[in-house]
C-alpha positions as CSV (number, residue, x, y, z in Angstrom):
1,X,0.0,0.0,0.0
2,X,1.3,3.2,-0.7
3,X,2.6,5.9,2.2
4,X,-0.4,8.1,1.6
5,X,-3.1,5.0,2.6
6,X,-1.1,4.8,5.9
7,X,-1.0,8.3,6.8
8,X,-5.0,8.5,5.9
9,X,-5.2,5.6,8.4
10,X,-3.1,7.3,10.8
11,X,-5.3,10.2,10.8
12,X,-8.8,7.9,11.0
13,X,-7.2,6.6,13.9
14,X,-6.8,9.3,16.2
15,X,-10.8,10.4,15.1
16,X,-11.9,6.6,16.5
17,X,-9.2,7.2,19.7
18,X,-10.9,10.8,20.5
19,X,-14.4,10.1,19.6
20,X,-15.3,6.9,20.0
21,X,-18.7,5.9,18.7
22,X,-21.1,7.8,16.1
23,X,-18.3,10.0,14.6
24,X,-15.6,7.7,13.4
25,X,-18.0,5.7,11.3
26,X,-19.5,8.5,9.1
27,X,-16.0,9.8,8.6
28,X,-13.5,9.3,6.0
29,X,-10.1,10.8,5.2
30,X,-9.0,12.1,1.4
31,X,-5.4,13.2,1.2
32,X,-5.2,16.0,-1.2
33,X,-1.2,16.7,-1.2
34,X,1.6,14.5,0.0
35,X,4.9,16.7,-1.2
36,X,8.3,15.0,0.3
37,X,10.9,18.2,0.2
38,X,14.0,18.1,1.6
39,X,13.6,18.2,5.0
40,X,9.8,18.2,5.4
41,X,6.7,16.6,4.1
42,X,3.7,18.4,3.5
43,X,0.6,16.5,4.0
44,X,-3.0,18.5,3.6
45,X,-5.6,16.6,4.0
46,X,-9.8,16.6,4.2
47,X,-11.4,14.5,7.1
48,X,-14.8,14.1,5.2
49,X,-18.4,14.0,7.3
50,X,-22.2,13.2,7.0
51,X,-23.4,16.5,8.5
52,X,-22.7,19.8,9.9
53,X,-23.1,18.9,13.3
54,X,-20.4,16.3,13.1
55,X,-17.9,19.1,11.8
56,X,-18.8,21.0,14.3
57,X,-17.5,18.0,17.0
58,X,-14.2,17.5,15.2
59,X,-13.5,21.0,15.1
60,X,-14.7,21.2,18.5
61,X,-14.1,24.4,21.0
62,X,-12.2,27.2,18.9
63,X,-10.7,24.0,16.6
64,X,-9.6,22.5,19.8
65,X,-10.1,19.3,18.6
66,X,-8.9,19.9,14.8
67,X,-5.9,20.3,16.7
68,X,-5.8,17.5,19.0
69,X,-5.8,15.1,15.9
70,X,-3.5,17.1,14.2
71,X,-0.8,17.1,16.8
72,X,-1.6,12.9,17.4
73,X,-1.5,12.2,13.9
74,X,1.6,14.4,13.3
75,X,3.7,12.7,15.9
76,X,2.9,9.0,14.4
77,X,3.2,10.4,10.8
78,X,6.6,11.5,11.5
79,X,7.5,8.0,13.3
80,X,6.1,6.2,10.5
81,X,7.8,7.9,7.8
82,X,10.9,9.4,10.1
83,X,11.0,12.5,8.9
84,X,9.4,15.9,10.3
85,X,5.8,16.6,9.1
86,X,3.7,19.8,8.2
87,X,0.0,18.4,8.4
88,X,-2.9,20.6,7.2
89,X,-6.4,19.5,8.2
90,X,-9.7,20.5,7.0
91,X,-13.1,19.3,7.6
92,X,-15.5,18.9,4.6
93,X,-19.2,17.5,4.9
94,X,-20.1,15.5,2.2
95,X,-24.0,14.3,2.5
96,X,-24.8,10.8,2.3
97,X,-21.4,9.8,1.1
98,X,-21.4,6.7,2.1
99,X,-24.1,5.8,-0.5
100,X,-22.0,7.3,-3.7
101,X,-20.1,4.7,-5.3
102,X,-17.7,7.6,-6.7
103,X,-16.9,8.9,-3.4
104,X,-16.6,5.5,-1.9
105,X,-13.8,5.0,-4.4
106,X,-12.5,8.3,-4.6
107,X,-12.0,8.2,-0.4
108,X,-10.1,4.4,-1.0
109,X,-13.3,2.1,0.0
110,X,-13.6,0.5,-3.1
């Protein structure tokens, strides 16, 4: 698999470790950019959702939460590919995604 399905995973991980139930399971994550550069990787990428609300949890308190995962996903990202990391997130809702075959395969579920 390549890096970029691993760093997704990375990120989906620390969604299910800091919100247990409903929210992990209508959420998906697209990488967008994955640029090695000499020193750094930069790594923006979309954690996708059902519904407003649920943006609203993972950005949580004045993006506290955004930033929680951010940090988490950072410090395994740069263990996994041991270099340091410049991770962008951003969260998109995407209606009834889960149902669309072209977003299924577009987010890596098919």
């Amino acid at each position: 698999m390549p890096t970029r399905f691993f760093v997704a995973e990375l990120i989906r991980e620390k969604i299910y470790h800091l919100f247990g139930d409903e929210i992990p399971y209508h959420s998906a994550v697209l990488i967008n950019e994955f640029k090695e550069k000499e020193n750094i990787i930069k790594i923006q990428a979309d954690i996708i959702v059902h519904r407003e609300t649920q943006k609203a949890i993972i950005i949580g308190e004045r993006g506290s939460m955004i930033r929680e995962i951010g940090i988490q996903a950072r410090q395994d990202i740069e263990a996994f590919v041991g270099q340091k990391v410049f991770l962008e997130l951003f969260v998109k809702v995407r209606p009834k995604w889960r149902d669309n075959d072209s977003q299924l395969k577009e987010y890596g579920y098919q």
